[in-house]
C-alpha positions in Angstrom: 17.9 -8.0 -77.6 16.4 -11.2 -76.1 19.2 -13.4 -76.2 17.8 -16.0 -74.6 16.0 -16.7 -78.2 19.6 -18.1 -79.3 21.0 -19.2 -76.0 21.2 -18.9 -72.5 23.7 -16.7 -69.8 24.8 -18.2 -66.5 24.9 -16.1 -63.2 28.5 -15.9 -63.9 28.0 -14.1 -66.9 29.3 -17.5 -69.2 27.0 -17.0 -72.7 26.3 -20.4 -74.5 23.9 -20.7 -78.1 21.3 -23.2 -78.2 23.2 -24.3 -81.0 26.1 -26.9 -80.6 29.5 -26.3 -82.6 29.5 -29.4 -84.4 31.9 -30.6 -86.6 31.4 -29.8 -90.8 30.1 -32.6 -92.4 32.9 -33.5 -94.9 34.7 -35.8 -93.1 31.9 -37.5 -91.0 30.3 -40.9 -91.8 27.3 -41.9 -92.9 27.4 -39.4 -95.8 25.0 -36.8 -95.8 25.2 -34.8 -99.3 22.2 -32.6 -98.3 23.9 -31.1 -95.6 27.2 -31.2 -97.3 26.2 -28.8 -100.2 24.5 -26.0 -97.4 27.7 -25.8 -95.9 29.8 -25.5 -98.8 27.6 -23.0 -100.3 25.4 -21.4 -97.5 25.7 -18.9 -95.1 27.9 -19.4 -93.0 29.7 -21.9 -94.9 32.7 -23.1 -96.5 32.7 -20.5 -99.1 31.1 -17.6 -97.8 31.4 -15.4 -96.4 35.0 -15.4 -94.8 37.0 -18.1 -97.2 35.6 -16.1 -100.1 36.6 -12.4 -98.6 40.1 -13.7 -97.9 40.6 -14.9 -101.7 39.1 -12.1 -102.7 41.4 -9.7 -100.5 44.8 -11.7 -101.5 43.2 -11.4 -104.9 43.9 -7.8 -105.1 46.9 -7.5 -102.7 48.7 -9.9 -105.5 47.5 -7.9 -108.4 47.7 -4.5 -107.1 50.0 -4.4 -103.4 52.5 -6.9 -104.5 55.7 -6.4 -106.8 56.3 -8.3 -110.4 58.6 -11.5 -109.6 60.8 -9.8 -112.0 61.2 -7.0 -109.3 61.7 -10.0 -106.9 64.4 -12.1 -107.6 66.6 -10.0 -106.0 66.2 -9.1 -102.2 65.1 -5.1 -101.5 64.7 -3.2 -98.8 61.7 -1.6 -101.1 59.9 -4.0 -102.4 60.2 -6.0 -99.2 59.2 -3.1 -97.3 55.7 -2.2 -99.6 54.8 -6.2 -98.5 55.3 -5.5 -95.0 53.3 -2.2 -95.1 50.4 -3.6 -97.2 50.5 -6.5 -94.3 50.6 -4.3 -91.7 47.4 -2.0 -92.8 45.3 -5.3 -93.8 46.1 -6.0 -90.4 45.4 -2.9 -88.9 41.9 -2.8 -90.7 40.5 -5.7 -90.1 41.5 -6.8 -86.3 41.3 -2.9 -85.8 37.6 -2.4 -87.1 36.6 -5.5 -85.1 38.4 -4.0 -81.5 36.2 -0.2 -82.6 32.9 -1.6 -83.5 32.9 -4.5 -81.1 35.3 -2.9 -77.4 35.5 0.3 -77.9 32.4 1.9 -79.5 30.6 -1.6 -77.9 27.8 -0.9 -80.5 26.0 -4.1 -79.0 27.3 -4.0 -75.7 27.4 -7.6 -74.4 25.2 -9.5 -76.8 26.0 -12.4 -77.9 29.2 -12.2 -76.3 30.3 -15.3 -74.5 31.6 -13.6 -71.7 30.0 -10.7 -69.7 33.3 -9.1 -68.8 35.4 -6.8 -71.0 39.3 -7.4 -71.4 41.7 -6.2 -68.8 43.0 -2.9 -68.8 44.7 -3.1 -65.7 46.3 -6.4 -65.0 50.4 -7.0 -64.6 49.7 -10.0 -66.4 50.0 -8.5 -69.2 52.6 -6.2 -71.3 52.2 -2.7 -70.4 49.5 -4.2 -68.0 46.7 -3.9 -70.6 45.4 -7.1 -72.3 44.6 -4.9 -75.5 47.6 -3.3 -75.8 50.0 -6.7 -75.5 47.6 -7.9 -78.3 48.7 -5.4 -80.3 52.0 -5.3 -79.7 52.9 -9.1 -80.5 50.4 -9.2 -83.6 52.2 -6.3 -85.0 55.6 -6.4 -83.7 55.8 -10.5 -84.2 52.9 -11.8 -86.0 53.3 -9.3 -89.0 57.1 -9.3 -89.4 57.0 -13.3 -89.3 53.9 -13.4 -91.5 56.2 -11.2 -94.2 59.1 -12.9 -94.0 57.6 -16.3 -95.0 55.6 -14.4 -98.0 59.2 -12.5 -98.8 60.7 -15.5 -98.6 58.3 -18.0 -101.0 57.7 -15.3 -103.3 61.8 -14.7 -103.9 62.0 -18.4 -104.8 59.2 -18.2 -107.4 60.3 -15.0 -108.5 63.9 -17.4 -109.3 62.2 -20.6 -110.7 63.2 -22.3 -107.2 60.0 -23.3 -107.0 57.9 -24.8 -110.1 54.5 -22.4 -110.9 51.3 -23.9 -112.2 49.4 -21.7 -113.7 45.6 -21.5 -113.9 44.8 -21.4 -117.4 47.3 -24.9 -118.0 45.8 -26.5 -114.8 42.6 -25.0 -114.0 41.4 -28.1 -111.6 44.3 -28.7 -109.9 45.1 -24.5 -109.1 41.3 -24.4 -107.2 41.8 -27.4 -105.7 45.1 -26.4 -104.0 43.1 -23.0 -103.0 39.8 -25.7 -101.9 41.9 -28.0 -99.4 44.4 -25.2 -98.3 41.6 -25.1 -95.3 42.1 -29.3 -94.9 45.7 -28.6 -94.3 45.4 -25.6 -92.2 43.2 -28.1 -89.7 45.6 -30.8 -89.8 48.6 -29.0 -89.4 47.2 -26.3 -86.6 46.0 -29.2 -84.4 49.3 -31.2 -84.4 51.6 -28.0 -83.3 48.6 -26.7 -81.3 49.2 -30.3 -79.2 52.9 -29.6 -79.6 53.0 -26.7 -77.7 50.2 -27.6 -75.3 53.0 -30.0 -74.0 55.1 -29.8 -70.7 57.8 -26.8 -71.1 56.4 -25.5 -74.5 53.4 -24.4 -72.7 55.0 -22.4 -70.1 58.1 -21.4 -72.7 55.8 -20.4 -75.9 52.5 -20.8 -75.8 51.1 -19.4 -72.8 51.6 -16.1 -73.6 48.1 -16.6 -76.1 46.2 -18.4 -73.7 46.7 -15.1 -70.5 43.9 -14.5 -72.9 41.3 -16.1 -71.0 38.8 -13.9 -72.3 39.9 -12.8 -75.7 39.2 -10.2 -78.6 40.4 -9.9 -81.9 43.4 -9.1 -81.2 44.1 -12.2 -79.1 44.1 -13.9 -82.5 47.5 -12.7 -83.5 49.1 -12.3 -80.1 51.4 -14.9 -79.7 55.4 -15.5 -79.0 57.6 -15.4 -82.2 58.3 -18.7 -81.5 54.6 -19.8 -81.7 54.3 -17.4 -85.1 57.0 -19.5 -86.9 55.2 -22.8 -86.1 52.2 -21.1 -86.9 52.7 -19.7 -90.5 54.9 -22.5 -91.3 51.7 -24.2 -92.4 52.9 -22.4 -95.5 55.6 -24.5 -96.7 53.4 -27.6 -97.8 54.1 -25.0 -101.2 57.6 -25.8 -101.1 56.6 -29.1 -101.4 54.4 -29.7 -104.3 53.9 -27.2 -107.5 51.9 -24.4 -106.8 51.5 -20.5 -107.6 52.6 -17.3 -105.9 49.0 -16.8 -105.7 48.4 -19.8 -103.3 50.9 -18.7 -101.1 49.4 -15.4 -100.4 45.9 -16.6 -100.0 47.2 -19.1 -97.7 49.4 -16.8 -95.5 46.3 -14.3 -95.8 43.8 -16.8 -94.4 46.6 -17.4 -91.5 47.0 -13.9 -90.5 43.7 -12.3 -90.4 41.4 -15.5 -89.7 42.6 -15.7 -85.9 40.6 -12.0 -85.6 37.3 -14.3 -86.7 38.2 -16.9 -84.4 39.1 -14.8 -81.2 35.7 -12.1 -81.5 34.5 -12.8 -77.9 30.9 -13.1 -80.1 29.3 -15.6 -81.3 27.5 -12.7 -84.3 27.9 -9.2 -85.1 24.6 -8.0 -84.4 23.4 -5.5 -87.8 19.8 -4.8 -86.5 17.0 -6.8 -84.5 16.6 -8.7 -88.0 20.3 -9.1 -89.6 23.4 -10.3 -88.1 26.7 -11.5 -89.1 27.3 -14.8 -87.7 31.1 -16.2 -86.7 30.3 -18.9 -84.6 33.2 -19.0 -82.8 32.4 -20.5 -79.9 34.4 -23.6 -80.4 37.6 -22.0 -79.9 36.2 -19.8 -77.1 35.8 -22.5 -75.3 39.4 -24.2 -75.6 40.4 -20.6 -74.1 38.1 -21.5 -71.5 39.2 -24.3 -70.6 42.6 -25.4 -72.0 42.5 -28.8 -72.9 39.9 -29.0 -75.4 38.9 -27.6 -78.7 43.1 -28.1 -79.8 41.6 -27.8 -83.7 40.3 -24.9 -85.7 37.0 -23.1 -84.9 35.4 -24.4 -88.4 36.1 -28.1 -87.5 36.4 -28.8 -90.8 38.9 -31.9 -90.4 37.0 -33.3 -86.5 40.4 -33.6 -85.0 39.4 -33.0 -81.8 36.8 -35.6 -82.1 38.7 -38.6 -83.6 40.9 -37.8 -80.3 38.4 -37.5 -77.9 39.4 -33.4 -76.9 36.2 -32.3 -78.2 34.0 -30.1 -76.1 30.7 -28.7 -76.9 30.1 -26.4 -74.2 27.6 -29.0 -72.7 27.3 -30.4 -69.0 28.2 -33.9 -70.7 31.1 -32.7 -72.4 32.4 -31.3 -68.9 31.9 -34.5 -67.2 33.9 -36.2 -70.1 36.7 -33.4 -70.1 37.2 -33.8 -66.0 37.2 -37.5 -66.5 39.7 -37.8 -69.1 42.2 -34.7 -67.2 41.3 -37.1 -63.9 42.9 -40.6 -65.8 45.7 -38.4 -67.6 46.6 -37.3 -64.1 46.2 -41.1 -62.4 48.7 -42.7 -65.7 51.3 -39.7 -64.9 51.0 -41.1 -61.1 
């Protein structure tokens, strides 16, 4: 495949598209409603394909994998246990699939991936000196158990009228648009504990652990320290907050849990043939793992965080110059 038809590979192996990650054009001024309505219904876009297969997927995990609330107002090892199973295999499935088709079976080898090499296998950085199998272990060991207990934890409180439900058919408007801005919150909430922990001791103490992944997979996604996992998921209790529906919180933790395997591909597209592709475009966050102090929001820059604080980066030789400036004055105001 001729990549150079989408973008261009450095002699160290660096892959950057042609196309710039550029922020969605919701919150950007002068409106532009043309541009607005292909992103919310285009490919990719807002709705499809990913938001769409995550509401479908918590869809039927509510109506089929998840216990009546009349089962849950009281605490269980069993029904407790079938929602930490059915996390676990949704987990399992879909960063798993990614890590076969993508590192192991390398169906397109290096395509479109943004960097040349392939993650360690042999490095004491990590957990049992493999990047893969650290991944694995803290996604599945931390990420799924504290991605449970939250879920356990909201849906016990609805289950006992702790929390008020709105239902669809009473408030059909206001039940979509709780599932339509989830993704507004998710931005506005990652970015400010994403700067959090970007900060002095946290870094070392929490979150550094995620960024060893210099060169991540799917699995980097979910690896993080417990700690980080809490912060993470707690994104969550805006539902404790205003009137929702069990529904919303399983969607929401859903999107949490199995978006980072989106955002951590290594790829910018999932090659089908010469012709079709699956595109992820998630070379915005590759490139805060790249370089640290960029890129703090989410991949689909949804709310422009980054760029109302000046930590954007594009991937261009502008934005490098503007990055090493602004690391250069931060390092003259500390003295």
């Amino acid at each position: 495949m001729d990549e150079n038809l989408y973008g261009t590979r450095d002699k160290r192996g660096f892959w950057t598209p042609q196309k710039k990650p550029r922020p969605a054009p919701v919150f950007v001024w002068p409106v532009k409603p043309k541009a607005f309505l292909r992103w919310l219904l285009g490919y990719p876009g807002f709705l499809w394909p990913w938001n769409t297969l995550f509401f479908v997927t918590s869809l039927v995990a509510w109506a089929y994998l998840t216990p009546s609330l009349e089962t849950m107002r009281k605490f269980n090892p069993g029904w407790i246990s079938l929602i930490l199973l059915r996390n676990a295999a949704l987990t399992l499935l879909v960063y798993g699939s990614f890590h076969t088709v993508l590192y192991i079976r390398r169906r397109q080898q290096t395509d479109f991936k943004y960097n040349s090499r392939w993650p360690d296998m042999d490095n004491s950085t990590f957990l049992f000196g493999s990047q893969t199998a650290e991944n694995v272990f803290f996604a599945m060991c931390s990420g799924v158990p504290v991605w449970t207990a939250y879920e356990v934890f909201a849906l016990w409180m609805f289950a006992n009228d702790y929390l008020p439900s709105v239902e669809f058919r009473a408030h059909p408007f206001y039940f979509t648009s709780l599932l339509l801005l989830w993704p507004v919150w998710v931005s506005l909430h990652f970015y400010t504990i994403h700067r959090v922990i970007h900060m002095g001791p946290l870094y070392h103490l929490i979150h550094k652990l995620h960024h060893n992944n210099v060169n991540p997979g799917p699995w980097s996604g979910l690896s993080m320290h417990p700690f980080e996992h809490i912060l993470f998921f707690s994104a969550v209790l805006i539902y404790f907050v205003i009137p929702s529906n069990p529904l919303h919180v399983v969607f929401g933790l859903m999107q949490l849990a199995l978006g980072p395997a989106i955002g951590h591909l290594g790829f910018h597209r999932i090659v089908k043939n010469d012709e079709k592709y699956m595109s992820t475009e998630n070379f915005f966050h590759y490139l805060h793992h790249k370089y640290f102090e960029v890129n703090y929001g989410t991949g689909d820059r949804l709310l422009p965080m980054d760029d109302w604080f000046g930590t954007a980066h594009d991937g261009s030789s502008e934005a490098d110059e503007a990055m090493y400036k602004r690391m250069k004055d931060k390092k003259y105001v500390r003295g």
